[in-house]
C-alpha positions in Angstrom: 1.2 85.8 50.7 1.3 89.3 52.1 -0.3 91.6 54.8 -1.8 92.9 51.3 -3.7 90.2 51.0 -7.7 89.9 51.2 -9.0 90.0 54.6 -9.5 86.9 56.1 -6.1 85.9 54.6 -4.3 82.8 57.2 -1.4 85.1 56.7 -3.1 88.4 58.2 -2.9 89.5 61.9 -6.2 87.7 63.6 -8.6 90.3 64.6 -8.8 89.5 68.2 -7.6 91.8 71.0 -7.4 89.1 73.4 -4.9 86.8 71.5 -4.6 83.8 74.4 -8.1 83.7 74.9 -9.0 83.4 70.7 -6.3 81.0 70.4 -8.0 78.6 72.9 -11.7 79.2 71.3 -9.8 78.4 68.4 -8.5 75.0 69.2 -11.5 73.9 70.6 -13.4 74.5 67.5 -10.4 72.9 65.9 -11.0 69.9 67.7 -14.9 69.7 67.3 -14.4 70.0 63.8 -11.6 67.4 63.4 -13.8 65.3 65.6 -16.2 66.0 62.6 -14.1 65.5 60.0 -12.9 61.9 62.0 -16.4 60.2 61.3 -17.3 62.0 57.9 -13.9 60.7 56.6 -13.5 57.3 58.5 -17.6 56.4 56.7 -16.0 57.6 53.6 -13.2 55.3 53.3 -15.6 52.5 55.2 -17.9 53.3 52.2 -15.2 53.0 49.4 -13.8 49.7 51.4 -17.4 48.1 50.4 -18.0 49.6 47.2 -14.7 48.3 45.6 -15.5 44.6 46.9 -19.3 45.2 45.3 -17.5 46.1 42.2 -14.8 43.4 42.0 -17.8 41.4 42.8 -19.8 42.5 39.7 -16.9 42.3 37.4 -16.6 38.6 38.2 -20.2 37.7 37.7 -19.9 39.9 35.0 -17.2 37.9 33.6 -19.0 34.9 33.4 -21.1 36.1 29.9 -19.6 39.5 29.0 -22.0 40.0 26.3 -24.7 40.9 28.3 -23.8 40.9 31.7 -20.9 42.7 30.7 -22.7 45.1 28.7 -25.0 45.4 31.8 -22.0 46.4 33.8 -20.7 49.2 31.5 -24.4 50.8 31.4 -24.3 50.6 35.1 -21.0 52.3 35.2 -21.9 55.1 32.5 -25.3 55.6 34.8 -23.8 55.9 38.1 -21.0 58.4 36.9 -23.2 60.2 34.9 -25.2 61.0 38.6 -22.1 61.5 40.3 -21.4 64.4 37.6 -24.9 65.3 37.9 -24.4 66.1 41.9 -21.6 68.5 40.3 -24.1 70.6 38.7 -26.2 70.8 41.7 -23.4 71.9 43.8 -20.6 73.4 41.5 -18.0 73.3 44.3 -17.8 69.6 44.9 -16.2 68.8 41.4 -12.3 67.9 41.0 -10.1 67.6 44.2 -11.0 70.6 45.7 -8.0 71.3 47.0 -7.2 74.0 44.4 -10.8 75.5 45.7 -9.3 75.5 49.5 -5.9 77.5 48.1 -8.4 79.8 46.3 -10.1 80.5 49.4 -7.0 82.1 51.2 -6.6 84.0 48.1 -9.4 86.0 48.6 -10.9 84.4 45.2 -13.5 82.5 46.4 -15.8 82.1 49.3 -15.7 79.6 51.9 -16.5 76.3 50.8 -20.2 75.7 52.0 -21.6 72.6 54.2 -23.6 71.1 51.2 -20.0 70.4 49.7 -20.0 67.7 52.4 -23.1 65.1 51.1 -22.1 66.2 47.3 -18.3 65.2 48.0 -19.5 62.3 49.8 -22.1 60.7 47.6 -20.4 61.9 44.1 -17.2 60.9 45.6 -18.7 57.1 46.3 -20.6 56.8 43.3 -17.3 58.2 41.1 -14.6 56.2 42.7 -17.2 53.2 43.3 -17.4 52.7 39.8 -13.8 52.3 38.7 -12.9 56.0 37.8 -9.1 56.1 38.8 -9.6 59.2 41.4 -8.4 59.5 45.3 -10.4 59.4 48.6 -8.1 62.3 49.3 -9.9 65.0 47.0 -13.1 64.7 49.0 -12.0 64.2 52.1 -9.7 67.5 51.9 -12.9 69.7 50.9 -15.3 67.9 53.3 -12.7 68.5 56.1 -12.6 72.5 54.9 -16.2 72.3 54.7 -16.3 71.3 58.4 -14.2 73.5 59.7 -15.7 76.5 57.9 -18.6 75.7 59.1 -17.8 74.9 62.7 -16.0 78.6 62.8 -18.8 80.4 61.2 -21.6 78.4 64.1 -19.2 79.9 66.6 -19.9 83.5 65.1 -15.9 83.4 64.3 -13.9 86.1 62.1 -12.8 86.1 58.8 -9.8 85.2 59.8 -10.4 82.2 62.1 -12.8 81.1 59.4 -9.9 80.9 57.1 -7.8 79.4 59.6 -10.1 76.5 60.2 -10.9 76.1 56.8 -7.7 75.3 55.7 -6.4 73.0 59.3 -9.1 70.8 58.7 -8.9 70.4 54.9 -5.2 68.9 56.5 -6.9 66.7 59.0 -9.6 65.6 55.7 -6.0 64.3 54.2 -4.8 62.6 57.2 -8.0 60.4 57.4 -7.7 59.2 54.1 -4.4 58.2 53.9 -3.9 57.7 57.9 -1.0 60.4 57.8 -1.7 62.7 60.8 2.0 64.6 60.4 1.4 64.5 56.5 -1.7 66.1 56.3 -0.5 68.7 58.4 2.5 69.0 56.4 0.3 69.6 53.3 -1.6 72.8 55.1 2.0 74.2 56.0 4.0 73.4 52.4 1.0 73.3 50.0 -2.0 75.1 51.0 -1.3 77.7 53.4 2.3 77.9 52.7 3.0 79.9 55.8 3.6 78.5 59.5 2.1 80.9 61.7 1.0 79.8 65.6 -2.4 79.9 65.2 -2.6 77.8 62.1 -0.2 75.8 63.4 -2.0 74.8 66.8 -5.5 74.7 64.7 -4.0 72.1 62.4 -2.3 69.6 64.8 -5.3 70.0 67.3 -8.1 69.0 64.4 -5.3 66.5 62.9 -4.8 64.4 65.9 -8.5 64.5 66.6 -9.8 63.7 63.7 -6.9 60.9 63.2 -7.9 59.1 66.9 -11.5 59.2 65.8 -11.0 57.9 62.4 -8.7 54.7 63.7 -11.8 53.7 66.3 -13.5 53.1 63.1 -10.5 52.0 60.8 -7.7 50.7 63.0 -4.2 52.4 62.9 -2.4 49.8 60.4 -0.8 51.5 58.3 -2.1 51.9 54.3 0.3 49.8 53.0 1.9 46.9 54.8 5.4 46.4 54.1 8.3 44.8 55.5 11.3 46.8 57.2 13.4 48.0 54.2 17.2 49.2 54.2 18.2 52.4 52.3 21.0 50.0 51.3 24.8 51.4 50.2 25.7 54.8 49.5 26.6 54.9 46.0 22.6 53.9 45.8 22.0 57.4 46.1 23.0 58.1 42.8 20.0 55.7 41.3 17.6 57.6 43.6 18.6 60.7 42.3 18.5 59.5 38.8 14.6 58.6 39.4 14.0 62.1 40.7 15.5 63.6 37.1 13.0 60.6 35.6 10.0 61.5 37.6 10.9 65.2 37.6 10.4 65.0 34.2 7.4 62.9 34.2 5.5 65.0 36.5 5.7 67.5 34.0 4.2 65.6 31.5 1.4 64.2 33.8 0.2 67.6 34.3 0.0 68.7 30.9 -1.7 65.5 30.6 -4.2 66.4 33.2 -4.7 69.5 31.6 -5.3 68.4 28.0 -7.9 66.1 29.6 -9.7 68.5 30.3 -9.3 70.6 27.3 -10.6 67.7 25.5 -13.7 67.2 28.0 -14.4 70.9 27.5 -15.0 70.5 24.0 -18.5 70.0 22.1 -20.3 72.2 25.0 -23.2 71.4 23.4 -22.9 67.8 24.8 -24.3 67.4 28.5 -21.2 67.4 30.6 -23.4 64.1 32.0 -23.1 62.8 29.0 -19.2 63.2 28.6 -18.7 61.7 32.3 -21.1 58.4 31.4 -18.3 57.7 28.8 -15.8 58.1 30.6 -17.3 55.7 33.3 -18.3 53.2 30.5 -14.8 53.0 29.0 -13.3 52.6 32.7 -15.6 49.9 32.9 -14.8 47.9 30.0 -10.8 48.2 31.3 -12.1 46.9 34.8 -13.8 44.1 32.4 -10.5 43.3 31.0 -8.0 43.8 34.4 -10.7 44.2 37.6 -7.1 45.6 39.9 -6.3 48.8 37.3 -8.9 50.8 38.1 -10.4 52.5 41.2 -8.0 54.6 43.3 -5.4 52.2 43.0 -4.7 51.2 46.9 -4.8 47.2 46.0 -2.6 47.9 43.1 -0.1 50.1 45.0 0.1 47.0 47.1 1.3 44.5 44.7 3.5 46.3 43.5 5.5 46.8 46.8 4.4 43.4 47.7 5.1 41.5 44.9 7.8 41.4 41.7 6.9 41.5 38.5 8.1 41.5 34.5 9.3 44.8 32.5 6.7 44.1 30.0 4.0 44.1 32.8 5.2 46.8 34.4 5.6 49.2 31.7 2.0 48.3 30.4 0.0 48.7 33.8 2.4 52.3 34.1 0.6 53.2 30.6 -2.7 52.1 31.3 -2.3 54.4 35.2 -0.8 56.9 33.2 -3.6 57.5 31.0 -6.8 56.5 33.3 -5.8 58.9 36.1 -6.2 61.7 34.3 -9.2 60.6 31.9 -11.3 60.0 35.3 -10.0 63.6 36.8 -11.6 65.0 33.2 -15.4 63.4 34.2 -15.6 66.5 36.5 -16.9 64.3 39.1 -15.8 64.6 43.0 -12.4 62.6 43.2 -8.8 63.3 43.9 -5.3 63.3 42.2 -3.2 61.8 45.3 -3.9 58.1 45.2 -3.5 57.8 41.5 -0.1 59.4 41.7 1.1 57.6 44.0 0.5 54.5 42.1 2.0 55.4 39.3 5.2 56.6 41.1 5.4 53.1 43.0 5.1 51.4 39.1 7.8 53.8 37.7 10.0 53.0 40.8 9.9 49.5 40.5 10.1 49.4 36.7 13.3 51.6 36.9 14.4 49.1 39.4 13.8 45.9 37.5 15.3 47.5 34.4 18.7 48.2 36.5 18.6 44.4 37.2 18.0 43.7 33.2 21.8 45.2 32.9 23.3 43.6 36.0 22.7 46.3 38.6 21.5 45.3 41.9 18.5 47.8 42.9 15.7 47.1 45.4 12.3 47.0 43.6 10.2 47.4 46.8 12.7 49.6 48.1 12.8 52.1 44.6 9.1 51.7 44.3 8.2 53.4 47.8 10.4 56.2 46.8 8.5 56.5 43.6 5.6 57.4 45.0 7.1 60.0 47.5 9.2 61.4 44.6 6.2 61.7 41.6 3.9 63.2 44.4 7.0 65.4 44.4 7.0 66.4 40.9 3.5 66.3 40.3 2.1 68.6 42.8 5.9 70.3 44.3 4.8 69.3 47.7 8.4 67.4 48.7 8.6 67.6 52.1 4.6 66.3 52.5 5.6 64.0 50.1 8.1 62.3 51.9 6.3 62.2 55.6 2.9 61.2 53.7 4.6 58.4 52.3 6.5 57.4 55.1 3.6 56.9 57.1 1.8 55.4 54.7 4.2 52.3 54.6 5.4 52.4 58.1 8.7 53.3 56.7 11.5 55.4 58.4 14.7 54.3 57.2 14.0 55.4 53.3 13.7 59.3 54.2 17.3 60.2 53.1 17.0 58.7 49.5 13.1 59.7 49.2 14.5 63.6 50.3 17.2 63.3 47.6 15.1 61.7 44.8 12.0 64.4 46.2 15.0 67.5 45.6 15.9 66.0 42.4 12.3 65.8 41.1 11.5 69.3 41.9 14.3 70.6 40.6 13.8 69.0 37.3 10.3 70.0 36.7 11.4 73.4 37.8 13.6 73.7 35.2 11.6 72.0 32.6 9.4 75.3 33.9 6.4 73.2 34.5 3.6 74.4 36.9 2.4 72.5 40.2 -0.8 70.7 39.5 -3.1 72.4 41.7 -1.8 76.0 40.7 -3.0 75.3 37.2 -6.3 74.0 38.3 -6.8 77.4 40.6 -5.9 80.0 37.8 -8.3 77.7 35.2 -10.6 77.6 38.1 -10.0 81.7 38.7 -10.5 82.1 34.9 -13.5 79.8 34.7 -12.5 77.7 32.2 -13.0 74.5 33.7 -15.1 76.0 36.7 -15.9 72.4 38.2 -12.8 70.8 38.2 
């Protein structure tokens, strides 16, 4: 970014004459609006907790006669995603991650993202991920925290600039209550959003992240996501296998996103068909895969933790990695309120360990548990170039501190790869499609 830039720009000099005085008006509003963003994204997650037991619920009395209870299931499914896309239409802002909405914000390219984003992320988000559609907690949780702290500047009769400011700290603090990852989230606003570290958007972003975070663990605890036992780096020359899965998941972040992307192409197609329609099926066919294997859909949280908690065969391995490979990005295409975090990181943590178990098919000795937690770390990496967030998310996410030199290596080597394979970061694609309205929901 440049002093060029729109007013309003994070980048810009603040407007205020009295710089000491705005900067403590400004971390007080920080901190109302993390507080905010604490209980809005603690009820989220509490929410998603109880709707992914009602489904795993229904799958299993749906289990017990598929061809009509099961049949019921799929039409509840197709209904309930169909609203969620429905909410979309009602408030255009609230569809995809929203994250890419945030970015375009500081750009100058959009407005700030209004407070009815926060029930339509919330309720579409539920109903969405609820169902079985393979989409993070993260995506809403960003754009209701930017919604919050937009809104929470502009009540205080704020500038441009602190408006900007807030928006984007608090869309850090939205990503820190979902994943329980105070330093990550406000890692992301520094690397991914903002892309600047400037004092004011520093001292907004740790103030709304650490109050939002001791809010949100009254309500949640402060376990970490996934539990998992003390793990050693192991040997030296183990490096080189982590930096052989950052060439591997370098590459496959490429192809992720241009899987992402065709997704969509395809969902765009026939415009004569109600995008309601399109999201119904979507839900339906995720539905009839939850039928068939109730723990490969939803965000993936109870699958991430098998993996790292459990072994498992090459053959099951490579064929949950397909089925995560293809789901994430058919539920991103429904349009509906949901995220691209979670399902990344599960299919990192089932490329790590797969990569693992097939270097103990030939007689090497690697670490599934270990080279799955570096996975996720290193895909989040590739996918969305992030690979210093990457690396802090995921270490607080697993309670992990001893796996940060291979996860920075592997992390380097990812983004490197996709780099030079001259692929895009995620959400940059989805801004310019945004900016170019093709896909003006997503």
């Amino acid at each position: 970014m440049s002093d060029a830039e729109p007013r309003g720009s994070i980048d810009a000099p603040p407007p205020d004459d009295d710089r000491d005085h705005g900067l403590l008006v400004l971390a007080l509003l920080a901190g109302i609006a993390g507080v905010l963003i604490g209980v809005v994204g603690g009820a989220f997650r509490l929410a998603l907790r109880w709707a992914d037991e009602a489904r795993l619920h229904a799958v299993e009395w749906a289990q017990g006669d598929l061809w009509w209870r099961g049949a019921l299931l799929v039409v509840v499914a197709a209904v309930l995603v169909a609203i969620a896309r429905f909410i979309v239409r009602l408030v255009p802002e609230a569809g995809g991650s929203g994250v890419q909405r945030v970015e375009a914000h500081l750009r100058g390219e959009v407005p700030p993202a209004p407070l009815r984003v926060v029930p339509a992320k919330f309720v579409g988000g539920l109903l969405a991920i609820g169902s079985g559609l393979a989409l993070g907690r993260e995506g809403p949780t960003v754009q209701m925290g930017a919604s919050l702290g937009a809104w929470t500047a502009s009540w205080r009769g704020s500038s441009a600039h602190d408006v900007s400011t807030l928006q984007t700290s608090v869309a850090g603090a939205g990503l820190g209550v979902a994943f329980g990852a105070p330093l990550g989230g406000a890692m992301f606003v520094f690397e991914e959003v903002a892309r600047a570290f400037r004092t004011r958007l520093v001292v907004a972003t740790l103030v709304s992240t650490a109050t939002a975070l001791a809010v949100a663990r009254l309500m949640l605890g402060g376990a970490p996501v996934f539990d998992v036992p003390p793990l050693d780096a192991g040997p030296l020359l183990l490096l080189v296998g982590f930096a052989a899965l950052g060439v591997l998941l370098g590459a496959g972040g490429v192809l992720y996103n241009r899987l992402v992307i065709a997704f969509l192409d395809l969902a765009e197609r026939a415009p004569s068909v109600p995008p309601e329609a399109k999201a119904a099926a979507i839900g339906a066919v995720v539905m009839v895969v939850a039928l068939a294997a109730p723990s490969l859909v939803g965000g993936g949280d109870a699958l991430n933790q098998d993996v790292l908690s459990s072994s498992a065969t090459i053959g099951a391995l490579a064929a949950v990695l397909v089925v995560r490979v293809l789901l994430g990005p058919l539920s991103y295409a429904a349009g509906t309120p949901g995220g691209l975090f979670a399902p990344l990181l599960v299919v990192g943590a089932l490329a790590g360990a797969l990569l693992a178990e097939l270097g103990g098919a030939v007689g090497l000795d690697l670490p599934v548990t270990v080279f799955a937690v570096v996975g996720m770390s290193t895909f989040f990496a590739a996918v969305v170039r992030a690979p210093v967030t990457g690396v802090i998310l995921i270490s607080e996410m697993t309670g992990q501190t001893s796996l940060m030199v291979p996860m920075a290596l592997a992390a380097a080597a990812a983004v490197v790869t996709a780099t030079a394979m001259g692929g895009r970061p995620i959400y940059e694609t989805l801004r310019i499609r945004m900016e170019r309205g093709t896909v003006p929901t997503a």
